[in-house]
One Martini backbone bead per residue (centre of mass of N, CA, C, O) as a GRO file, in nm:
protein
  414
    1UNK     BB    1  10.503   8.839   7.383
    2UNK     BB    2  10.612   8.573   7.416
    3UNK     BB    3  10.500   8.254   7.290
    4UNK     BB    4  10.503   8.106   7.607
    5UNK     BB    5  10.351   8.409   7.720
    6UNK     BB    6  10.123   8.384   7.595
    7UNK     BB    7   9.725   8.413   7.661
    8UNK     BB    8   9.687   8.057   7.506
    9UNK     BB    9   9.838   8.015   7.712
   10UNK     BB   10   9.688   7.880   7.957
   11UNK     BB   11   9.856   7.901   8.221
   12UNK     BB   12   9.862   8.199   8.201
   13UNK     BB   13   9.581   8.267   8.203
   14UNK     BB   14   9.559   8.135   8.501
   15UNK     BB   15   9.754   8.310   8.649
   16UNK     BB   16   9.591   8.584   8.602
   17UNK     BB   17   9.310   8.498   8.713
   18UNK     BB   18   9.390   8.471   8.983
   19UNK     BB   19   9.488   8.727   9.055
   20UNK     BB   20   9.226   8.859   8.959
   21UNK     BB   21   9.088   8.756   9.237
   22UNK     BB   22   9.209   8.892   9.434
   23UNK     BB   23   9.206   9.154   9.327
   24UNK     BB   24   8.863   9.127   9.406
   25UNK     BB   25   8.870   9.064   9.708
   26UNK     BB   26   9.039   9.217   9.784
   27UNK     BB   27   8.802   9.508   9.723
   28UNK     BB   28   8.573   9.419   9.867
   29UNK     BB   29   8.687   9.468  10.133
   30UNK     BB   30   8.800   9.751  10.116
   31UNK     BB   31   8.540   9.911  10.077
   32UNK     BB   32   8.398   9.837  10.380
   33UNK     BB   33   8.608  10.015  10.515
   34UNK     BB   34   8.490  10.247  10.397
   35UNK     BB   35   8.453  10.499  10.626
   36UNK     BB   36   8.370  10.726  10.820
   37UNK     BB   37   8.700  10.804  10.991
   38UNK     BB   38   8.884  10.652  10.853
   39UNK     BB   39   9.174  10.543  10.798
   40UNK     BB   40   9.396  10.522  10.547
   41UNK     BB   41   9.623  10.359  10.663
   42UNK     BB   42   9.515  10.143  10.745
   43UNK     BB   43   9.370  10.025  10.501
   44UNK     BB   44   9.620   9.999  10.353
   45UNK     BB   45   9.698   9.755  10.560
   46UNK     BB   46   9.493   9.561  10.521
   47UNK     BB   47   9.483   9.505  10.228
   48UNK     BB   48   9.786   9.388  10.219
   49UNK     BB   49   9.756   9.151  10.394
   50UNK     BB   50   9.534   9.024  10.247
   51UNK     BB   51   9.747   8.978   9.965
   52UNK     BB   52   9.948   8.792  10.131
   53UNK     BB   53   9.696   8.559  10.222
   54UNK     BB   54   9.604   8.483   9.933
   55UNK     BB   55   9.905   8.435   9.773
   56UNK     BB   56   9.956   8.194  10.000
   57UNK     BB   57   9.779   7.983   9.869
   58UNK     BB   58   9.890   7.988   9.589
   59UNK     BB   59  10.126   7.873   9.421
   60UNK     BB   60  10.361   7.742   9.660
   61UNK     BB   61  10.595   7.700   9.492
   62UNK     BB   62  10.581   8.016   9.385
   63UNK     BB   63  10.811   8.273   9.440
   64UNK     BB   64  10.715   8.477   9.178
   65UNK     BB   65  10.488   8.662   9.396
   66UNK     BB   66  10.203   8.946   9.510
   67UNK     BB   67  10.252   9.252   9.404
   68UNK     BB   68  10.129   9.477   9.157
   69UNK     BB   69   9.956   9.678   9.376
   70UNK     BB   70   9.917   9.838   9.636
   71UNK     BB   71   9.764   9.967   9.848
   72UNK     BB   72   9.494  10.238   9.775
   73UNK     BB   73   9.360  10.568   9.894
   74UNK     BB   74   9.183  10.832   9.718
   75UNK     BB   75   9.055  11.133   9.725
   76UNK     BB   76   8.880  11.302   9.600
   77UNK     BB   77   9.102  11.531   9.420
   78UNK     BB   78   9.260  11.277   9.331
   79UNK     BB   79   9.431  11.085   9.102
   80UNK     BB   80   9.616  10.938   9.226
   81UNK     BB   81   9.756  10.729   9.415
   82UNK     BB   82   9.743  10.651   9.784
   83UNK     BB   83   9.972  10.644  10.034
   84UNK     BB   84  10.070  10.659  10.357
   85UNK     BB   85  10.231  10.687  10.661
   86UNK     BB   86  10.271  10.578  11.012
   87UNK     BB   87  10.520  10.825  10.995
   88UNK     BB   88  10.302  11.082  10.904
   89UNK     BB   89  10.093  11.301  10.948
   90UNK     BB   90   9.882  11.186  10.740
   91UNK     BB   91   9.805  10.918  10.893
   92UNK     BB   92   9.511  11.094  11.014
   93UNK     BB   93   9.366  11.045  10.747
   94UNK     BB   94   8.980  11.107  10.687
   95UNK     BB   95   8.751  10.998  10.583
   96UNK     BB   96   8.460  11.128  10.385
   97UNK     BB   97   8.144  11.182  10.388
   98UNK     BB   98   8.060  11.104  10.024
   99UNK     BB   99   8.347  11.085   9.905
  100UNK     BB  100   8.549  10.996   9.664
  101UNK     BB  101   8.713  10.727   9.609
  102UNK     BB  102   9.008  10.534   9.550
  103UNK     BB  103   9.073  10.240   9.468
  104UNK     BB  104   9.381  10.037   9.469
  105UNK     BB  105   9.514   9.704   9.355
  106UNK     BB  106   9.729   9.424   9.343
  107UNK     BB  107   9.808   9.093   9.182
  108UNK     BB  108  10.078   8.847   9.155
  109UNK     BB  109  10.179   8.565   8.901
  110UNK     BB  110  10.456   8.526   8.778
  111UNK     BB  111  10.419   8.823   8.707
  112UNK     BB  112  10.107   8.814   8.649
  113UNK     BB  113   9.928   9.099   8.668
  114UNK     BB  114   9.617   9.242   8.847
  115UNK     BB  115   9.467   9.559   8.833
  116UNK     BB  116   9.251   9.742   9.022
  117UNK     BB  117   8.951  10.006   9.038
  118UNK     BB  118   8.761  10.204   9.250
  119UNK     BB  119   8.440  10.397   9.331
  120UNK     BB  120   8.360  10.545   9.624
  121UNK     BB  121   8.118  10.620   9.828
  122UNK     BB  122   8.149  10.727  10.168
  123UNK     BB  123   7.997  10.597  10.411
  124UNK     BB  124   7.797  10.653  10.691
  125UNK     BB  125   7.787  10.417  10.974
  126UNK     BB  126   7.466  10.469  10.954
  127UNK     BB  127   7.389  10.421  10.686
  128UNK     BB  128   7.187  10.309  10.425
  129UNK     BB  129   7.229  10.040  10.173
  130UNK     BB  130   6.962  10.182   9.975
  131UNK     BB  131   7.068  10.461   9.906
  132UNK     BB  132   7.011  10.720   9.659
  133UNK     BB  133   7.172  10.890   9.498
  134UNK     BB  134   7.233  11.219   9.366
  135UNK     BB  135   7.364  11.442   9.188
  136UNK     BB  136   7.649  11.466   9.107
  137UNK     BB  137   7.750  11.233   9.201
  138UNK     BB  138   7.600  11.053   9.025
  139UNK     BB  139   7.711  11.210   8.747
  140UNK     BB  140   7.986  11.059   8.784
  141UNK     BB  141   7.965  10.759   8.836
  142UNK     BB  142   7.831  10.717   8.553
  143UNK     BB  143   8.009  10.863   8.357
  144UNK     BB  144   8.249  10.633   8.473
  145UNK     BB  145   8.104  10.392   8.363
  146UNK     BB  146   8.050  10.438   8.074
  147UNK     BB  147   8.318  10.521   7.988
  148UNK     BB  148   8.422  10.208   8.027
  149UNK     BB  149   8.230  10.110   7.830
  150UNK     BB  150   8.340  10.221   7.611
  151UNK     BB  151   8.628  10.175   7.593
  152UNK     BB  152   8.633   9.866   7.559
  153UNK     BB  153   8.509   9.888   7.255
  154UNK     BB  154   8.700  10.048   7.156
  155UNK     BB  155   8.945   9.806   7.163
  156UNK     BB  156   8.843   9.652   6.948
  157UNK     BB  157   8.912   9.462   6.714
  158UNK     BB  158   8.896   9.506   6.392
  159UNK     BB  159   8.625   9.262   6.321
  160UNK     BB  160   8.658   9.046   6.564
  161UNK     BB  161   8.286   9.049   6.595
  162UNK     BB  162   8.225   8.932   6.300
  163UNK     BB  163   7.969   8.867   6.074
  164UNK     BB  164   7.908   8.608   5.843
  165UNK     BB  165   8.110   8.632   5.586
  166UNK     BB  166   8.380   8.617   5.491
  167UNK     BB  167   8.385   8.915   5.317
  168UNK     BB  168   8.283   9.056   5.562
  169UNK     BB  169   8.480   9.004   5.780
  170UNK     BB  170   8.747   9.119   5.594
  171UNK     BB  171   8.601   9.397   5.588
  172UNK     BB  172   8.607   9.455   5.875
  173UNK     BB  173   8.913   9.363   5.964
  174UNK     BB  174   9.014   9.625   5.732
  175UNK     BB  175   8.979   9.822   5.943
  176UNK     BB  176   9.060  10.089   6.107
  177UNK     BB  177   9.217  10.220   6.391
  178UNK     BB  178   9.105  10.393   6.644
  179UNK     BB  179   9.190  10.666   6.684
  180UNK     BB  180   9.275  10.849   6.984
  181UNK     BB  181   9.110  11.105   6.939
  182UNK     BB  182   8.846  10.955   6.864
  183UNK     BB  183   8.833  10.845   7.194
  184UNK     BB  184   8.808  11.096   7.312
  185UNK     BB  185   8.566  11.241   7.162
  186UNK     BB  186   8.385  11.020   7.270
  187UNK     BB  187   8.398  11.056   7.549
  188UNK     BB  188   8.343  11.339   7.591
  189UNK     BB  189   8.028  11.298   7.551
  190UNK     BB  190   7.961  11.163   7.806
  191UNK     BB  191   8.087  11.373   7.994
  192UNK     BB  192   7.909  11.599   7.873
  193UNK     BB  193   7.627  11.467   7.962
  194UNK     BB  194   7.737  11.504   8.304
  195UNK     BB  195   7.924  11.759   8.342
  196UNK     BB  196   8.204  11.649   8.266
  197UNK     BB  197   8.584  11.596   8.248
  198UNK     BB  198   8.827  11.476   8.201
  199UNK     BB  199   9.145  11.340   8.250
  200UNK     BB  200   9.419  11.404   8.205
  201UNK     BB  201   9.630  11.198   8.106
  202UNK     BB  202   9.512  10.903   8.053
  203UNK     BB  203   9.642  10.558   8.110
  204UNK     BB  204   9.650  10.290   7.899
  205UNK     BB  205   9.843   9.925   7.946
  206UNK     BB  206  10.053   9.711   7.847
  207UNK     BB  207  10.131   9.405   7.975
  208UNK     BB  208  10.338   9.209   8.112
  209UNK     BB  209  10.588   9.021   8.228
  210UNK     BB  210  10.679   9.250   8.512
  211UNK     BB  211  10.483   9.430   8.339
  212UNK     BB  212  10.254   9.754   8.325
  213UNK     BB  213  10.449   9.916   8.113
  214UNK     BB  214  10.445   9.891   7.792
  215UNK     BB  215  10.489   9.991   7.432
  216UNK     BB  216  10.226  10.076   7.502
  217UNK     BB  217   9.939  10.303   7.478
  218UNK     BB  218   9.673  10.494   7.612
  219UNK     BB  219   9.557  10.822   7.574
  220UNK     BB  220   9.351  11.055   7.762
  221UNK     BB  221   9.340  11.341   7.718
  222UNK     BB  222   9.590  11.478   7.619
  223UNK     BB  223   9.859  11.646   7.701
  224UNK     BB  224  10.122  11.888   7.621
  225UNK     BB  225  10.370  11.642   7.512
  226UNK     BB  226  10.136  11.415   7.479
  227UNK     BB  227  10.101  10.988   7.372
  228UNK     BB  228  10.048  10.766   7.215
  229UNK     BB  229  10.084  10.399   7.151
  230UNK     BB  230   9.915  10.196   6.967
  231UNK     BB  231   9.712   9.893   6.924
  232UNK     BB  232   9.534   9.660   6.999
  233UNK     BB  233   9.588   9.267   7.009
  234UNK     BB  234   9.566   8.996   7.039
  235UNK     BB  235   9.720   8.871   7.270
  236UNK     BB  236   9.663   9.076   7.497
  237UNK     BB  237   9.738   9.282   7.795
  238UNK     BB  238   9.532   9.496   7.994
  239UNK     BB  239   9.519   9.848   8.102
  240UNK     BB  240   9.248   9.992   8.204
  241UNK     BB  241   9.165  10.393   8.233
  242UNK     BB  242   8.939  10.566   8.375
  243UNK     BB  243   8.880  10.979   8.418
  244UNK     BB  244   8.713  11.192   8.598
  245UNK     BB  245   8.537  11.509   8.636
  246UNK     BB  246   8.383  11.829   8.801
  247UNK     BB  247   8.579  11.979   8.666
  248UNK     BB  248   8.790  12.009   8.429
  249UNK     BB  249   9.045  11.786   8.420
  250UNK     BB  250   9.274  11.897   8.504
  251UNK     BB  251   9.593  11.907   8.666
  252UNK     BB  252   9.815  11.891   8.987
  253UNK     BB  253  10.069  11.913   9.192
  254UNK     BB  254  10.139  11.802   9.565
  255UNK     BB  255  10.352  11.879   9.721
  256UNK     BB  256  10.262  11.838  10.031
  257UNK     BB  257  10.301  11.573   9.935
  258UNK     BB  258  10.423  11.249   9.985
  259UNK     BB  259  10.573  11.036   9.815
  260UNK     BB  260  10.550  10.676   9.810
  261UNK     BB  261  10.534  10.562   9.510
  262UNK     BB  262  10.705  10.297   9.351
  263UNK     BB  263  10.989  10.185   9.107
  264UNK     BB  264  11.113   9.953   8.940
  265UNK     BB  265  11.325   9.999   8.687
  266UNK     BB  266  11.542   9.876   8.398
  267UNK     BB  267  11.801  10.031   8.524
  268UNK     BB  268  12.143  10.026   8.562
  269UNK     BB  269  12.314  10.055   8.910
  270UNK     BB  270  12.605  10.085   9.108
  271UNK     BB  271  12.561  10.157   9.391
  272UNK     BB  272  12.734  10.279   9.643
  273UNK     BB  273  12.580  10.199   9.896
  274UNK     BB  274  12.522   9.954  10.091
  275UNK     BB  275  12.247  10.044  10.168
  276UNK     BB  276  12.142  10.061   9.891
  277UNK     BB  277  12.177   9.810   9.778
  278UNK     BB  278  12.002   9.672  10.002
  279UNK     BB  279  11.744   9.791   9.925
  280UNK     BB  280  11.709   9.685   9.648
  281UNK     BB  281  11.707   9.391   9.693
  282UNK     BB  282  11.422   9.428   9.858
  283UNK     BB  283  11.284   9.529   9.645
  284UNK     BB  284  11.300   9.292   9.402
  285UNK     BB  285  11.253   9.033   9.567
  286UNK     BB  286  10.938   9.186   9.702
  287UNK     BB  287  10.856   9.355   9.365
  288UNK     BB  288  11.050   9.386   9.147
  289UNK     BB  289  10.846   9.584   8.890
  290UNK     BB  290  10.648   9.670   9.104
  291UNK     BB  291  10.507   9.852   9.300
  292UNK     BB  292  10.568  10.021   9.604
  293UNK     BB  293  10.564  10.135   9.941
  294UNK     BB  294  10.729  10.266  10.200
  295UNK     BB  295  10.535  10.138  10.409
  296UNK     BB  296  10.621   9.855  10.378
  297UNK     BB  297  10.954   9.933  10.433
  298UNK     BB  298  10.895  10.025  10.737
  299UNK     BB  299  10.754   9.743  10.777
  300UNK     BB  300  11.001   9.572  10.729
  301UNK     BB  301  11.237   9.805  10.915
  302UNK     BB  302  11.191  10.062  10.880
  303UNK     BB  303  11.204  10.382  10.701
  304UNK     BB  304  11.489  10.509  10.750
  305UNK     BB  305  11.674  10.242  10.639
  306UNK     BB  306  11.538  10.326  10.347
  307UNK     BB  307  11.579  10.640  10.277
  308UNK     BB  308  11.889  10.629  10.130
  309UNK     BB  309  11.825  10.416   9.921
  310UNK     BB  310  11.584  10.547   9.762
  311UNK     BB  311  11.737  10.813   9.695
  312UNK     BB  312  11.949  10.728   9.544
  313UNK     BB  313  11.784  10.569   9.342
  314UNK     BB  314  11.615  10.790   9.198
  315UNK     BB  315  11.877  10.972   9.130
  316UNK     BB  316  11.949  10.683   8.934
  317UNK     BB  317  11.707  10.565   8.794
  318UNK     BB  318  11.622  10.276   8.948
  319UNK     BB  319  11.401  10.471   9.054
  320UNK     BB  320  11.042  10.522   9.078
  321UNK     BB  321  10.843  10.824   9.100
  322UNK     BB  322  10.534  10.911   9.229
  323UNK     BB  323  10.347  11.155   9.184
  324UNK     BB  324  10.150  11.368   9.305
  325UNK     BB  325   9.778  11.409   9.141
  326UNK     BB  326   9.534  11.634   9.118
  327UNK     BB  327   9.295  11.849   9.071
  328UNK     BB  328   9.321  12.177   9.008
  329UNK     BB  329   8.982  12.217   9.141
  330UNK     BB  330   8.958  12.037   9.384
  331UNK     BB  331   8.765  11.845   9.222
  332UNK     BB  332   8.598  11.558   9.176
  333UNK     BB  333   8.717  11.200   9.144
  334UNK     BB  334   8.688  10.943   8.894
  335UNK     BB  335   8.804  10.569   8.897
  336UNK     BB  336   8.889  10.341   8.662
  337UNK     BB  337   9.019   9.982   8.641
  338UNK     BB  338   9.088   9.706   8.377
  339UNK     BB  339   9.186   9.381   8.350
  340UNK     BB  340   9.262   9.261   7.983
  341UNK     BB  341   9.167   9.020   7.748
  342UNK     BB  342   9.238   8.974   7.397
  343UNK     BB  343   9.068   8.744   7.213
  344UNK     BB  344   8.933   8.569   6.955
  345UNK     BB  345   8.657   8.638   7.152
  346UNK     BB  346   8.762   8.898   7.243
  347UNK     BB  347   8.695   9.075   7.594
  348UNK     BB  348   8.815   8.958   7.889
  349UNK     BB  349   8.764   9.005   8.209
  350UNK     BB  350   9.001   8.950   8.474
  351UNK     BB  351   9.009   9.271   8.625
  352UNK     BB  352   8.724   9.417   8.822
  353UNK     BB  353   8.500   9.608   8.916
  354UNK     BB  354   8.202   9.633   9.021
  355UNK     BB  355   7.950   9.644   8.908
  356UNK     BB  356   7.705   9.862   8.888
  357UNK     BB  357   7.395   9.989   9.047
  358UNK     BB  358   7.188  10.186   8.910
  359UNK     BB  359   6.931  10.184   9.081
  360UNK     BB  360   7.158  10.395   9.289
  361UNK     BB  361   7.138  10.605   9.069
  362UNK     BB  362   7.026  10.959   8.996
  363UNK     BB  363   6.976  11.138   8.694
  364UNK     BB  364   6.884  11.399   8.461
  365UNK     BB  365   7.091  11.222   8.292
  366UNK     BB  366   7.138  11.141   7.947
  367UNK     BB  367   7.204  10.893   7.713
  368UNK     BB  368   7.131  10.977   7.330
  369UNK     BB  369   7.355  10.935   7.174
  370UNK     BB  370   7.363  10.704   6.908
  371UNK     BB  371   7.645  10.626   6.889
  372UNK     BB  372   7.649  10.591   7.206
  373UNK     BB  373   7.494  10.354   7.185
  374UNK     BB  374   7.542  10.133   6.979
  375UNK     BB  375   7.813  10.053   7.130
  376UNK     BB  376   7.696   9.974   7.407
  377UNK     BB  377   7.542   9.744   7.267
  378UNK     BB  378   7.821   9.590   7.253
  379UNK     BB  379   7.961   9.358   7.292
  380UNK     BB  380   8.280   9.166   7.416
  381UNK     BB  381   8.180   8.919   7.283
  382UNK     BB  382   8.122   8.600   7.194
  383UNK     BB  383   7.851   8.426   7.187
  384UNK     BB  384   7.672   8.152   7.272
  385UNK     BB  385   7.447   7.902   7.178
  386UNK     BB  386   7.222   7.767   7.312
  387UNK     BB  387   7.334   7.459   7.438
  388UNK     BB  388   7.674   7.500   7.314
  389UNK     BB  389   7.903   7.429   7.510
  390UNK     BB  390   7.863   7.365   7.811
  391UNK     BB  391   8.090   7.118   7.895
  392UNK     BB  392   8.318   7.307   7.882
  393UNK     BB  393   8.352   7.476   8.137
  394UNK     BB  394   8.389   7.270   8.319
  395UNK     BB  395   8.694   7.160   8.254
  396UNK     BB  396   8.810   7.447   8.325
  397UNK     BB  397   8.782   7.468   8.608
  398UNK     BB  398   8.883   7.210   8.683
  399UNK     BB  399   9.150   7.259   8.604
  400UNK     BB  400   9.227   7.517   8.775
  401UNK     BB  401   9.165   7.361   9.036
  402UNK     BB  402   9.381   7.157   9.004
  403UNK     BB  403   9.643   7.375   8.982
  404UNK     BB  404   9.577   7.441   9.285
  405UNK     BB  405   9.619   7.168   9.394
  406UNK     BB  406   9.914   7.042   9.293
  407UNK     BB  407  10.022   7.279   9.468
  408UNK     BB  408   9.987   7.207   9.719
  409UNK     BB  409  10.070   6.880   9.729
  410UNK     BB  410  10.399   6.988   9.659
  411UNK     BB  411  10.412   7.099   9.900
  412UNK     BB  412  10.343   6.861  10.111
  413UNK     BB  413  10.583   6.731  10.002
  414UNK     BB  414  10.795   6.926  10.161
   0.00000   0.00000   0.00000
């Protein structure tokens, strides 16, 4: 990140932190929607205009805000995010009551974007809201939240909150980061805890002003001819994201599903045809270079306007298309992603799934393992002693309120 767009900057992590109450805002709208018989592209145009009515209210002087990623909802066996088109026969396409799907979706403000995903099994309409899980759903869902509990402990750098002594905690600072090798090692006992396993080239990104894959990444159980690159860093914002299954956790692609989900590219040309280069601009103007369905584009003026300009663009690499890809067997997948921030105090949690209520969820298995366990034990940040520094929560909040409060108010002076 540029010097004055660190996450030191309160205004950036300001905005970082709105984004992130959006994307948690309608993630939790759109998973109520979630019940058998409900159609998938339904819910993801609702959840779409949700995230379009919360971020017309904030910042409304900034022009440069919007979408970090379309609602997405991804069935049972689906590894990667899913939108279909509501004039493609996938529309028709309705939840199954019990199956886990995933949730993603996601809100920028000035670049700053939060992407968050969650998974959830399906409650059948008449279900009862206090119903115990058990049996493998139980064994994924369990398996898939400790296993991101840990994940995020591993990210923290070395030393980072050590106590003791200065000699102790540059003793501390000084130890080298877990290789990436080593973090899927961890993950894997979780997985195998659980009779579950990783998710091939499940990858954590680090994001940046308008971008969410930056030239960092964390690659877990990486698949053959796949490698993470760099190591977490204080003032850095991450995109973790950890994938399990009740099946081997290869993948495979799903040529029968049409690709919905693209993304503006960094790479310059200039388009041939004139549609083509129309639809670049309302692209450009309207997602930046964050992902974007379809659908959406469907909804703005009709999906065949610009489906000439989509497919030149892919054809010239200024367009990335994401492939659809499920678990190899079919078998059942839960992932979580979890937008944090990096600071000297620790991992800051800016956008994430809701906490998971463990009391309904039952499992004949647990984690034993102790080193899996003293990890688990340990925060994510440095605690505060009781009693000290409480006056100051408050003026960082009255802050917040503040600029969106000025922001409103320089509205209506336009």
């Amino acid at each position: 990140m540029s010097d004055d767009k660190e996450i030191a900057n309160t205004d950036t992590l300001t905005k970082y932190r709105v984004a992130a109450g959006i994307s948690e805002k309608v993630l939790a709208a759109v998973s109520k929607l979630c019940v058998a018989g409900e159609k998938i592209v339904s819910i993801c145009q609702k959840g779409d205009k949700l995230i379009e009515d919360e971020v017309s209210k904030v910042y409304r002087t900034t022009k440069l805000k919007g979408f970090s990623h379309p609602t997405t909802v991804s069935p049972a066996s689906y590894v990667t995010p899913y939108t279909p088109l509501a004039s493609d026969s996938e529309a028709n396409t309705e939840l199954q009551a019990g199956e886990p799907v995933k949730i993603q979706l996601g809100a920028q403000i000035d670049g700053f974007g939060s992407i968050v995903c969650d998974t959830i099994l399906v409650p059948s309409k008449d279900q009862p809201q206090d119903e115990v899980v058990t049996g493998r759903s139980a064994d994924l869902i369990l398996a898939t939240h400790y296993a991101n509990e840990l994940l995020l402990r591993l990210l923290l750098p070395p030393g980072l909150l050590a106590s003791g002594t200065d000699e102790e905690k540059a003793k501390a600072a000084a130890v080298k980061p877990l290789t990436q090798s080593k973090i899927t090692s961890l993950l894997e006992r979780v997985a195998k805890t659980y009779d579950c396993n990783l998710v091939e080239s499940t990858t954590s990104w680090l994001f940046d002003r308008n971008e969410i894959e930056g030239k960092k990444k964390i690659v877990v159980a990486p698949a053959e001819g796949t490698k993470g690159e760099g190591t977490p860093e204080v003032s850095e914002v991450w995109g973790v994201e950890v994938g399990l299954s009740l099946g081997s956790g290869k993948v495979k692609a799903l040529p029968e599903q049409r690709s919905t989900l693209h993304r503006r590219t960094t790479n310059t040309y200039i388009l041939k045809s004139q549609t083509a280069r129309k639809t670049l601009s309302t692209i450009q103007n309207k997602f930046g270079h964050f992902p974007f369905s379809l659908r959406q584009l469907e909804e703005e003026g009709g999906e065949t306007k610009y489906k000439v300009g989509v497919h030149e663009g892919v054809r010239q690499n200024v367009l990335r298309q994401y492939e659809l890809v499920g678990d190899k067997d079919g078998a059942p997948v839960a992932r979580l992603l979890t937008t944090v921030a990096i600071t000297k105090n620790g991992i800051s949690k800016l956008g994430a799934p809701p906490a998971l209520d463990l009391s309904k969820f039952q499992s004949d298995k647990k984690i034993v393992d102790e080193e899996i366990l003293k990890i688990l034990e340990q925060p994510l940040s440095k605690t505060k002693a009781k009693g000290k520094n409480k006056k100051k929560k408050k003026p960082a909040k009255k802050a917040t309120e503040a600029k969106e409060g000025d922001d409103e108010e320089e509205s209506e002076d336009e």
